[in-house]
Kinemage of the C-alpha trace (Angstrom):
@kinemage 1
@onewidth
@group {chain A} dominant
@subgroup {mainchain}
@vectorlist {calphas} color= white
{ca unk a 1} P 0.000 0.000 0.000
{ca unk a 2} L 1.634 3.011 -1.467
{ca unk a 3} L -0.297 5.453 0.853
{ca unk a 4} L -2.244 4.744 4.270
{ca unk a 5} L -2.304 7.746 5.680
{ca unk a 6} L -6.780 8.120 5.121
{ca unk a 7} L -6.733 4.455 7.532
{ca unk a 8} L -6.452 7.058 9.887
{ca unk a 9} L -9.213 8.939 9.744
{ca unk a 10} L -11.346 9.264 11.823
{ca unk a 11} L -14.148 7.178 9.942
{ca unk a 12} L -12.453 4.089 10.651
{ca unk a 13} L -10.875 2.071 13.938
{ca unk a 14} L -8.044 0.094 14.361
{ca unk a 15} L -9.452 -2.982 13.270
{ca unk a 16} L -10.222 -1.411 9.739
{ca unk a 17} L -6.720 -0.725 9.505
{ca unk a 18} L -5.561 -3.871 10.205
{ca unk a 19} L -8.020 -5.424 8.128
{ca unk a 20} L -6.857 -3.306 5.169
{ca unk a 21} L -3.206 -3.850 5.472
{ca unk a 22} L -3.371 -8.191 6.103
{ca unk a 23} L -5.637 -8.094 2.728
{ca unk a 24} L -2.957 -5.802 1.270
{ca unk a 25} L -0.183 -8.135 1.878
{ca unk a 26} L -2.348 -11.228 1.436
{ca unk a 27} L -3.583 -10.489 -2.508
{ca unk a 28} L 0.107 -9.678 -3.406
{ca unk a 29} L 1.020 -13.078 -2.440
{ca unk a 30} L -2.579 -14.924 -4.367
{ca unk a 31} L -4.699 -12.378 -6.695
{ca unk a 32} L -2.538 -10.079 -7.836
{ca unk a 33} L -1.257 -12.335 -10.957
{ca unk a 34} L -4.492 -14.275 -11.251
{ca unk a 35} L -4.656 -13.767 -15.341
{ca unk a 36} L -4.961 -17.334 -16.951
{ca unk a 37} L -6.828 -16.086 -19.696
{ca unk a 38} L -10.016 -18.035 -18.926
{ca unk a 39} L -11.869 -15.685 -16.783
{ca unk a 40} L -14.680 -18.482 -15.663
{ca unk a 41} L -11.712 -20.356 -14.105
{ca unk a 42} L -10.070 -17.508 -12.717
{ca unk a 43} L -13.119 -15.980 -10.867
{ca unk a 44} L -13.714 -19.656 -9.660
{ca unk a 45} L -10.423 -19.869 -7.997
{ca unk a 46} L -10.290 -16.370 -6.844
{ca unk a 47} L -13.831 -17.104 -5.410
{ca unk a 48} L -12.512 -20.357 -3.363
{ca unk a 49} L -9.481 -18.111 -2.520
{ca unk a 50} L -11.510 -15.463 -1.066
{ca unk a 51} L -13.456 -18.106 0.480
{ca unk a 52} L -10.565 -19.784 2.212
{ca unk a 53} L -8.960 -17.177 3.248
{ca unk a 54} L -11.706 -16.170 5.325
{ca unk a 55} L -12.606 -12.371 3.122
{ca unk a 56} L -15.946 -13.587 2.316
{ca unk a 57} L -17.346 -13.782 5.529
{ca unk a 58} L -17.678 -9.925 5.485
{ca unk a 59} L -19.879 -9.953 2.550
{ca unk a 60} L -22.007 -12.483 4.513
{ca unk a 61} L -24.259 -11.336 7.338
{ca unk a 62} L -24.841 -13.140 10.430
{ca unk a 63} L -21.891 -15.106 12.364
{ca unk a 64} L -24.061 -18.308 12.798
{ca unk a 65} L -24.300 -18.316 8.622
{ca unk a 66} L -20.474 -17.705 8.187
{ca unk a 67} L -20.491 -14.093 8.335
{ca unk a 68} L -17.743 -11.884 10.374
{ca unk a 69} L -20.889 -9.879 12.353
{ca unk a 70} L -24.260 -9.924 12.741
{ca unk a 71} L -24.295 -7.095 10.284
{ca unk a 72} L -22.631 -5.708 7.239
{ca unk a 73} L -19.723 -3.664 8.244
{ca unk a 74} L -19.893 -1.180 4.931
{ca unk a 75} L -16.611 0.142 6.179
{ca unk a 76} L -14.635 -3.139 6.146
{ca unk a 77} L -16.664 -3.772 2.737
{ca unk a 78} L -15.172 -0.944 0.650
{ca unk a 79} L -12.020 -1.261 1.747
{ca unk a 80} L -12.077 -4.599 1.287
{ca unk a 81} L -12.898 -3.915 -2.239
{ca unk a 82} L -10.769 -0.968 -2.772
{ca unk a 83} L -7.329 -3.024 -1.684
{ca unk a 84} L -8.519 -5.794 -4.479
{ca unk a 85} L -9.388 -3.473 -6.964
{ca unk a 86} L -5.618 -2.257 -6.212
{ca unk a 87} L -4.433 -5.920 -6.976
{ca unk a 88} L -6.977 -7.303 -9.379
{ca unk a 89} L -9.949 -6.333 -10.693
{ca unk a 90} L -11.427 -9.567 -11.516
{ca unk a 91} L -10.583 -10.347 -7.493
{ca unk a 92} L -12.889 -7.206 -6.605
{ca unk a 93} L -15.609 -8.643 -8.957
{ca unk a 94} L -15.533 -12.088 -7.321
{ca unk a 95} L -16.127 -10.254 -3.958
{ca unk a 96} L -18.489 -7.869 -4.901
{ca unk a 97} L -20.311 -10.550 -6.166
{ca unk a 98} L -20.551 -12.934 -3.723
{ca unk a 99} L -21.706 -10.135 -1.194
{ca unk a 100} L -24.467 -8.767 -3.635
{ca unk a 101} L -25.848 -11.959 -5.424
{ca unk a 102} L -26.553 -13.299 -1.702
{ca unk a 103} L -27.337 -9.979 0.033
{ca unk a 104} L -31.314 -10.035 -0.212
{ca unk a 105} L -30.501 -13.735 1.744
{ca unk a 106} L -28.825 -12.127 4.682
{ca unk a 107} L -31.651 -8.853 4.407
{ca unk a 108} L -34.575 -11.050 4.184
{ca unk a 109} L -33.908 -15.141 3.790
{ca unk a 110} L -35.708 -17.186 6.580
{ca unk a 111} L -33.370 -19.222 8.796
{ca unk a 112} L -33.701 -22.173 6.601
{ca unk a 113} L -32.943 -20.526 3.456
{ca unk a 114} L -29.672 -18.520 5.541
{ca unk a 115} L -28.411 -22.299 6.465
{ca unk a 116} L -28.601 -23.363 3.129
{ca unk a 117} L -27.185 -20.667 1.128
{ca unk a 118} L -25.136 -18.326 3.226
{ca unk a 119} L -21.923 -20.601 4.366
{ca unk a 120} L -21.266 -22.019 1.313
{ca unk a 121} L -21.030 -18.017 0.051
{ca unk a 122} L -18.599 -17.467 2.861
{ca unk a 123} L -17.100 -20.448 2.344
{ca unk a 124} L -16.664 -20.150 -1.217
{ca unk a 125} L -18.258 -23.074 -2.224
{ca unk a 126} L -21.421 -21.877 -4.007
{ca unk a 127} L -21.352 -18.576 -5.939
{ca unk a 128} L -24.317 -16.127 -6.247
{ca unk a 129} L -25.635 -13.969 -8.184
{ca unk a 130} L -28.202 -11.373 -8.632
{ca unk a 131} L -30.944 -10.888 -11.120
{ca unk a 132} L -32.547 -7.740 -11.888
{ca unk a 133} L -32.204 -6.630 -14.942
{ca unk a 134} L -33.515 -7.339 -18.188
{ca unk a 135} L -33.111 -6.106 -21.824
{ca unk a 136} L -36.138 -3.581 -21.484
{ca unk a 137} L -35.361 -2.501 -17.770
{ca unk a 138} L -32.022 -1.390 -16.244
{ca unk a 139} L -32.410 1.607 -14.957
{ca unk a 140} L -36.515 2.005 -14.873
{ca unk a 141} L -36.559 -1.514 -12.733
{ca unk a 142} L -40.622 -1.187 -12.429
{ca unk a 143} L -40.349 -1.879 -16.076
{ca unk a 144} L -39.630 -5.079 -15.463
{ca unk a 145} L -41.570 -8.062 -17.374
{ca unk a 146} L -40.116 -11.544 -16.319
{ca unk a 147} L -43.276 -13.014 -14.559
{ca unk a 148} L -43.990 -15.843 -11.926
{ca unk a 149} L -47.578 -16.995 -11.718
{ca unk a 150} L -48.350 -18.956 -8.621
{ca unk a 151} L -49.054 -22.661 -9.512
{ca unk a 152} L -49.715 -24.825 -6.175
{ca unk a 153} L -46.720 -24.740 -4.136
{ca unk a 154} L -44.917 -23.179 -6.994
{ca unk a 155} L -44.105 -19.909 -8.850
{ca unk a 156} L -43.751 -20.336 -12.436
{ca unk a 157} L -41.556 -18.248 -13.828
{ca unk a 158} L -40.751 -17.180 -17.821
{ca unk a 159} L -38.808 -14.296 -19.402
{ca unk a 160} L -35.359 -13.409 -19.381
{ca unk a 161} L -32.916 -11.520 -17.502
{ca unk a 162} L -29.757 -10.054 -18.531
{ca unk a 163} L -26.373 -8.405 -18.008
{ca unk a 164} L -26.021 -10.611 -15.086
{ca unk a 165} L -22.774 -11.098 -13.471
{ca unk a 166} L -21.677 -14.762 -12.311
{ca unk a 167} L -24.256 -15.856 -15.288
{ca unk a 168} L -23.105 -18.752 -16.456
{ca unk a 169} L -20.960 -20.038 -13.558
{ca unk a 170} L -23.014 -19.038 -10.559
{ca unk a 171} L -24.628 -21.832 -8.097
{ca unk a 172} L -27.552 -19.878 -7.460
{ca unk a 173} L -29.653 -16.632 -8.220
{ca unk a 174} L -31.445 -14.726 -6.423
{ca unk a 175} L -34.150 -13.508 -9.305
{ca unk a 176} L -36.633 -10.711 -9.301
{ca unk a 177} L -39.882 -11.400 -11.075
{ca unk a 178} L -43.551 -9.715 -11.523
{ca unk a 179} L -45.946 -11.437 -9.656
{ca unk a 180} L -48.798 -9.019 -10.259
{ca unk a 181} L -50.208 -8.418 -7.127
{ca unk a 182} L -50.271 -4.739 -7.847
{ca unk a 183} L -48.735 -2.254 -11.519
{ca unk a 184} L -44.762 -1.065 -11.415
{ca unk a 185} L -42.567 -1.397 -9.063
{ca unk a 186} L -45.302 -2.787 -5.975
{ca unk a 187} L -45.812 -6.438 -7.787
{ca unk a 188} L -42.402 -7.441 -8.010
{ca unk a 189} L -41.500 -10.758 -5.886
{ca unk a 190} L -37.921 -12.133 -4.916
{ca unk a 191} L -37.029 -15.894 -6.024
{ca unk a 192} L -33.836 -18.094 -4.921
{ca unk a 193} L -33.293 -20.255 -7.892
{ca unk a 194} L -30.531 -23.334 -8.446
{ca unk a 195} L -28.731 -22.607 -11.424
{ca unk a 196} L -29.747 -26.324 -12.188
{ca unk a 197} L -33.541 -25.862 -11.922
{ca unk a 198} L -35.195 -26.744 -15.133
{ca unk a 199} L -36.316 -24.116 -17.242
{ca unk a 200} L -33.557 -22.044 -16.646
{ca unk a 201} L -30.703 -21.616 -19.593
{ca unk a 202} L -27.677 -19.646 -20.128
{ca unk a 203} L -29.438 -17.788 -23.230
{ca unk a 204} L -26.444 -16.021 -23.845
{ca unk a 205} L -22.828 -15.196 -22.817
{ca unk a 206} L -21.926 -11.879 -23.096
{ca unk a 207} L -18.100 -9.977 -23.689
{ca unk a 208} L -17.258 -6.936 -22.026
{ca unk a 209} L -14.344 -4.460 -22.256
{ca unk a 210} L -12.991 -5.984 -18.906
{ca unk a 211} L -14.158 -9.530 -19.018
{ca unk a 212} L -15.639 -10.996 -16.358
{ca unk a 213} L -18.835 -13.991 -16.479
{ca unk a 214} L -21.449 -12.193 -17.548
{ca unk a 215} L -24.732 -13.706 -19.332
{ca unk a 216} L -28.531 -13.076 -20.368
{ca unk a 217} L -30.610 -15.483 -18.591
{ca unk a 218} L -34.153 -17.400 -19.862
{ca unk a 219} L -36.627 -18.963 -17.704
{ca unk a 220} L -39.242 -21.240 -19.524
{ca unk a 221} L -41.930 -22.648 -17.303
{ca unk a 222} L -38.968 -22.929 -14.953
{ca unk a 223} L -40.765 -23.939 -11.670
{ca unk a 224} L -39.409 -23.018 -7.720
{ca unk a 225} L -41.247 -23.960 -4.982
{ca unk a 226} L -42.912 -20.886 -3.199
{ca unk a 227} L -40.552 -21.381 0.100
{ca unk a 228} L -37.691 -20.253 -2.260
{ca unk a 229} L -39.395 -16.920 -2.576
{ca unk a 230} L -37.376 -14.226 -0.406
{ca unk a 231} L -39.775 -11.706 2.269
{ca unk a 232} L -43.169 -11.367 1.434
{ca unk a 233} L -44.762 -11.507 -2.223
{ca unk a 234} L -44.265 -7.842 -3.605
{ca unk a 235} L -41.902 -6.801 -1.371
{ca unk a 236} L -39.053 -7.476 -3.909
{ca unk a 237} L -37.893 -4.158 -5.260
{ca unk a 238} L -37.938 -2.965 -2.052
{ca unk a 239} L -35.399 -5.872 -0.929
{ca unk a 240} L -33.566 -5.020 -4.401
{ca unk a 241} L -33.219 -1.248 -3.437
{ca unk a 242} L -31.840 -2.208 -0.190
{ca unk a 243} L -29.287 -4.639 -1.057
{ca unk a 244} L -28.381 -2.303 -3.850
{ca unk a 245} L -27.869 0.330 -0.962
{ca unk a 246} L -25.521 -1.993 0.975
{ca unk a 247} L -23.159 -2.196 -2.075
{ca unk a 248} L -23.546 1.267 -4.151
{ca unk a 249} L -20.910 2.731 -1.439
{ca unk a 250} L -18.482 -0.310 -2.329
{ca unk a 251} L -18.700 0.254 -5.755
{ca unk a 252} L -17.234 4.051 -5.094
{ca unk a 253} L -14.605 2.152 -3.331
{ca unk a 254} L -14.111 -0.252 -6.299
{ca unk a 255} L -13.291 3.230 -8.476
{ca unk a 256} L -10.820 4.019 -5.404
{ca unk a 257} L -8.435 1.249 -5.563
{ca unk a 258} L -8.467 1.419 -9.863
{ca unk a 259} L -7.265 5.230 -8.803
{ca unk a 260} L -4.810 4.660 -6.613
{ca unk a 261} L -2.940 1.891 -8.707
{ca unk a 262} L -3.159 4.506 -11.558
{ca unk a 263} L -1.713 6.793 -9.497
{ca unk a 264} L 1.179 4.902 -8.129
{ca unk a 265} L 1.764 3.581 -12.291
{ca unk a 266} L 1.543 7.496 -13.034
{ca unk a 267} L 3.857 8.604 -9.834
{ca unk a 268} L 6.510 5.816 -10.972
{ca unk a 269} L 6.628 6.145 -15.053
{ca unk a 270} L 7.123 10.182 -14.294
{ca unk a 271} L 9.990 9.731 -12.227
{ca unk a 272} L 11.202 7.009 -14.363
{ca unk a 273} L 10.379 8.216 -17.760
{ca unk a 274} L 13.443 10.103 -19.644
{ca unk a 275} L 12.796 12.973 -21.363
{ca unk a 276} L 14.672 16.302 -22.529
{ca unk a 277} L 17.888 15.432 -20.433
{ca unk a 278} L 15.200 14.944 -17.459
{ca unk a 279} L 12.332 13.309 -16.556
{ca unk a 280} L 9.146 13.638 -16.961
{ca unk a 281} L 8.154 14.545 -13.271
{ca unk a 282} L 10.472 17.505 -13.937
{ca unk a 283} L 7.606 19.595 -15.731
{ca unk a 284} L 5.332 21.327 -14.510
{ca unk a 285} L 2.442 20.215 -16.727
{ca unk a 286} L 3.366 16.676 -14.831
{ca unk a 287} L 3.629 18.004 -11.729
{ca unk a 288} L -0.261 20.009 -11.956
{ca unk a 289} L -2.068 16.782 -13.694
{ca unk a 290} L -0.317 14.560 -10.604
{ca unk a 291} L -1.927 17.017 -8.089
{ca unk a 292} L -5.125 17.151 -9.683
{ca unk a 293} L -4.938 13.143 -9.501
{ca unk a 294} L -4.246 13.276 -6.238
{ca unk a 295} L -7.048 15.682 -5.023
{ca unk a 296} L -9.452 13.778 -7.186
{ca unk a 297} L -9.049 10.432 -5.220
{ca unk a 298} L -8.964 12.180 -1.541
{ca unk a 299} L -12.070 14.069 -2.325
{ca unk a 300} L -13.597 11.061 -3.515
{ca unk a 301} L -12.520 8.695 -0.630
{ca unk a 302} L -13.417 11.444 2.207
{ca unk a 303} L -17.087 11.066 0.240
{ca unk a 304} L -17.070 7.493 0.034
{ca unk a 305} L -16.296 6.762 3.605
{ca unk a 306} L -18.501 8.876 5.099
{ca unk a 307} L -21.399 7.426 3.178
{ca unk a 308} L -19.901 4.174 4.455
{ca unk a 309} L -19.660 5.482 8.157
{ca unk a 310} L -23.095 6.921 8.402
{ca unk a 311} L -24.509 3.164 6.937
{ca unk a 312} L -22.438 2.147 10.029
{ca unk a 313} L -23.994 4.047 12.301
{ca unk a 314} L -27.505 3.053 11.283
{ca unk a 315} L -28.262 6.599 9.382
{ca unk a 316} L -30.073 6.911 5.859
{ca unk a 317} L -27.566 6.875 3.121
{ca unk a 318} L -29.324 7.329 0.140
{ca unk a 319} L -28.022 10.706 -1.174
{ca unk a 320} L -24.488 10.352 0.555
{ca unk a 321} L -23.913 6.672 -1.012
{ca unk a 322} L -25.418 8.116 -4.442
{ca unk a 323} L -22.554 11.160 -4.371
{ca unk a 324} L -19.972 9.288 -3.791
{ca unk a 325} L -20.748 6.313 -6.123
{ca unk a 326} L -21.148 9.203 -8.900
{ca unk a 327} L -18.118 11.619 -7.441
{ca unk a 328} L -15.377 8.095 -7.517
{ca unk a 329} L -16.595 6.601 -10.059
{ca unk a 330} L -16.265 10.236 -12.613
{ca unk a 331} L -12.817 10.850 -11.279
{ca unk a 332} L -11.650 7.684 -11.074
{ca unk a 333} L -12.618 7.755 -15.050
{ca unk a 334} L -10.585 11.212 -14.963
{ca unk a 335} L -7.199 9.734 -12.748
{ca unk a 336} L -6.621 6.579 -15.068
{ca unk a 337} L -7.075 8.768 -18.268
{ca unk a 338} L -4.514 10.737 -16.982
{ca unk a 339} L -2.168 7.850 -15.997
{ca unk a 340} L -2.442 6.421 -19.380
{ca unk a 341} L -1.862 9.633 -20.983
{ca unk a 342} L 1.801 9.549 -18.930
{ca unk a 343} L 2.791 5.917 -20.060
{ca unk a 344} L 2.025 7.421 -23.718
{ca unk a 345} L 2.360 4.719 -26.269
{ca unk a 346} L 3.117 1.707 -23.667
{ca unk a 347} L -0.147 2.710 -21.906
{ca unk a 348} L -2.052 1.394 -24.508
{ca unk a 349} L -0.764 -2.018 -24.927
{ca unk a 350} L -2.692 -4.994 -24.132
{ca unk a 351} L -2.550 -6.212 -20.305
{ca unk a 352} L -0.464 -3.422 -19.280
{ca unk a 353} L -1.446 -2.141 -16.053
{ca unk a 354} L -2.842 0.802 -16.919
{ca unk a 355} L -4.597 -0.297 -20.123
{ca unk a 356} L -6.369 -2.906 -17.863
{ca unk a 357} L -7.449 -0.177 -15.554
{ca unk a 358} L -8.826 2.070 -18.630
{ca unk a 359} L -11.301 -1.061 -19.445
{ca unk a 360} L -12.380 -1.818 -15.517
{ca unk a 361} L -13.033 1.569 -14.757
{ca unk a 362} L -15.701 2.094 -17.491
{ca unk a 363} L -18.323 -0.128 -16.558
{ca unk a 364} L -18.131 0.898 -12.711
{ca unk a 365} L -19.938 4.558 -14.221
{ca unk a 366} L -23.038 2.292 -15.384
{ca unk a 367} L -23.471 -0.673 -13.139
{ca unk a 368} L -25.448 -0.371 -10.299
{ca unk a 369} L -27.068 3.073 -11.427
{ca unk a 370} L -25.483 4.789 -14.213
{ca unk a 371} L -24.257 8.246 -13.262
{ca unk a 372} L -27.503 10.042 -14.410
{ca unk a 373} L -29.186 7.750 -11.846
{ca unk a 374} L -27.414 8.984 -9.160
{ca unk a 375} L -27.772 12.520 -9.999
{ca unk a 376} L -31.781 11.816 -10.355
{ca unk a 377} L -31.413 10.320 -6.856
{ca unk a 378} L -29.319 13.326 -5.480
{ca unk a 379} L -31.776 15.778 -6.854
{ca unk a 380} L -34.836 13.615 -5.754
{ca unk a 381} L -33.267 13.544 -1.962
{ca unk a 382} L -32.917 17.431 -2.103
{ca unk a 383} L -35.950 18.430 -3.297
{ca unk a 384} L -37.546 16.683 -0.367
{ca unk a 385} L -36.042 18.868 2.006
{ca unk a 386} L -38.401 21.575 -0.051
{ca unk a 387} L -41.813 22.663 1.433
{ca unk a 388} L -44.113 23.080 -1.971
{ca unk a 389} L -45.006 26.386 -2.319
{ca unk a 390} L -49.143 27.272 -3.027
{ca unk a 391} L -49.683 28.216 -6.383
């Protein structure tokens, strides 16, 4: 870790420190050179890795399911994934994932559905997933038109689902449908379903910029058996809003760690890099884009961890997690441009460092509400704090 001075503010204790720097010295050793070229093996064995080492358990809640506390500790989670991202982007992914594709199970799963799923997720035995979107709704999730209809003891379900990461080599997904009980967003139920239930397929795997498994899903009369179904019948965007809220913060710490491993690749090709009987640290133009770099990944870490401390703390994150999911995600976009720009020609080249950064830092401004979501959200949460005037 090139820099730890922020593990010291005051947003953290000294077990988030520690935490930080044994994961720091632990992916060097096993993730940070995980790139076989097959990225469904990889994430598999970065998955059990994860797993074994014992990381997982804080994407799992509940200590008698596997997970390090009763609840999420959103601090420990982003830096968790920031010091991954750091190493390995892929590694991030396969923790991310494991914590979100499973996270309506730890919000809402009965005890007997928390035995079943929630250690092996810890463990890294099973991996999860999470489906919510669909080729027709992304953003606008009351959109939605994968149905269940209730048929006995079992929903029925048919439609697709796609851009879902883990598709294809995931254990289990956690899938929201329409049930109809009411229009929009009010008639959507949550499902568990085994990735070997019939009716289910792998419609389609899809390639990304940075790969990672990612697939469209179809269901086709695939039946589950009602006690799979997660909370109460229609309650399932609201359990898909608030897992989403557990991890948006983490993503803004995903966009951290890509920063800071551009900057240290910027900090050591500009001091490295001959140029004009110097180097290219020596001008001044270096020396102001460095700075701005710099500023750009403190102001968006001081926004990300306080999201994460006031989550901590039991307070409503909604506008504070959207800013700085938006603020480290744009300048992390900004910080790796720049560090690219400074390896000129070499930055550019196939699994370079900083060309693999370019590609894993794009789809972090879409996923999990594209920027223009978050602003929406931002502007939403303010103008409630407005008393309608009378006409």
């Amino acid at each position: 870790m090139a820099d730890t001075r922020y593990l010291q503010w005051p947003f953290f204790e000294p077990r988030h420190a520690e935490l930080a720097q044994t994961l720091d010295a632990w992916a060097a050793r096993h993730v940070a050179h995980v790139h076989s070229g097959d990225t469904d093996s990889d994430c598999r064995a970065l998955v059990q890795a994860l797993g074994q080492a014992g990381w997982l358990r804080h994407a799992v809640a509940g200590e008698a399911h596997g997970g390090a506390a009763a609840q999420i500790d959103t601090r420990a989670i982003c830096l968790i994934r920031e010091t991954l991202a750091r190493h390995n982007g892929l590694a991030d992914f396969a923790f991310a994932m494991q914590g979100l594709g499973s996270g309506a199970i730890s919000l809402a799963g009965t005890e007997a559905q928390k035995a079943r799923y929630l250690g092996r997720v810890a463990r890294g035995e099973a991996i999860a997933a999470f489906a919510l979107s669909e080729p027709d709704a992304g953003s606008d999730v009351a959109a939605m038109a994968c149905a269940a209809r209730l048929d006995g003891d079992h929903y029925v379900i048919d439609g697709e689902k796609t851009w879902i990461s883990n598709g294809g080599i995931a254990d289990f997904y956690v899938v929201f449908v329409r049930t109809g009980e009411a229009p929009g967003a009010r008639g959507i139920s949550a499902l568990i379903v085994d990735a070997d239930t019939p009716g289910l397929e792998i419609a389609e795997r899809i390639d990304v910029i940075a790969p990672h498994p990612l697939a469209r899903l179809r269901f086709s009369g695939c039946r589950v058996p009602v006690g799979q179904r997660l909370g109460a019948a229609a309650e399932g965007f609201k359990l898909a809003m608030r897992t989403l809220d557990v991890f948006r913060t983490s993503v803004a710490a995903a966009a951290l760690g890509f920063a800071r491993r551009a900057l240290d690749e910027a900090l050591q090709r500009a001091t490295s890099r001959r140029m004009f009987q110097g180097v290219l640290a020596d001008f001044q133009l270096t020396q102001a884009k460095l700075a701005q770099m710099a500023t750009q990944i403190d102001s968006a870490a001081l926004m990300t961890y306080r999201a994460a401390w006031q989550r901590d703390q039991g307070q409503s994150v909604t506008s504070e997690a959207a800013m700085a999911k938006m603020t480290a995600t744009e300048n992390a976009q900004q910080v790796i441009d720049a560090a690219l720009q400074m390896w000129g020609g070499l930055g550019v080249v196939s699994d370079q460092p900083v060309e693999r950064l370019y590609r894993e830092i794009r789809a972090l401004r879409i996923y999990e509400g594209a920027t223009e979501v978050q602003q929406l959200i931002i502007a939403r949460e303010l103008l409630k704090q407005v008393a309608p005037t009378a006409p």
